[in-house]
N, C-alpha and C positions, 0 to 999 in steps of 0.2 A: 191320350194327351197329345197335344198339336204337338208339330215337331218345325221349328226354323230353319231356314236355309240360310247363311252367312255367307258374303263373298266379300274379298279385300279386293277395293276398289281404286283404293291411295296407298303411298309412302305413308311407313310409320317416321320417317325422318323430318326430324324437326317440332315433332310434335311431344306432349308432354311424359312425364314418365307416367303418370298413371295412364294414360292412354296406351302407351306402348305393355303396360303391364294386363290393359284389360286386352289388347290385340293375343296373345301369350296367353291369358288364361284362354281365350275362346280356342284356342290353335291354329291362330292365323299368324302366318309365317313372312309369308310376299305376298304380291299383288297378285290376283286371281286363284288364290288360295280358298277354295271352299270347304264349309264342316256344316254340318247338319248338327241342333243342340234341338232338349227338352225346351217347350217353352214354359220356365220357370222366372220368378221373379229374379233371383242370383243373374241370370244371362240377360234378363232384360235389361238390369240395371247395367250389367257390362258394352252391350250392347248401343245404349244411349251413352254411353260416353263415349262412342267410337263413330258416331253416329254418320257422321261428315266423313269416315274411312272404311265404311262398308256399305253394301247392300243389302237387304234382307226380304225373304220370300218364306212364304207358310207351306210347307208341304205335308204329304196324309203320312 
């Protein structure tokens, strides 16, 4: 299965609580915070909510 690469690119400040809730579930902390996730429907959907506050790359 593909695997994601997430990086926090923005401040979670200011921005909504579910935003800041899907930041936290992914385990992004601060800015340049990277985690490597399944690419599962659950992360994508978290993912597109955060959309405009990270980065994202496919790695093997």
């Amino acid at each position: 299965m593909a695997r994601l690469k997430v990086t926090q690119l923005r401040s979670e400040i200011g921005t909504k609580r579910n935003q800041r809730e899907s930041l936290r579930s992914l385990g992004l902390k601060r800015i340049n915070d990277v985690v490597v996730k399944e690419d599962r429907p659950e992360i994508r959907g978290m993912i597109f909510t955060v959309s405009h506050l990270v980065k994202v790359e496919e790695v093997e």
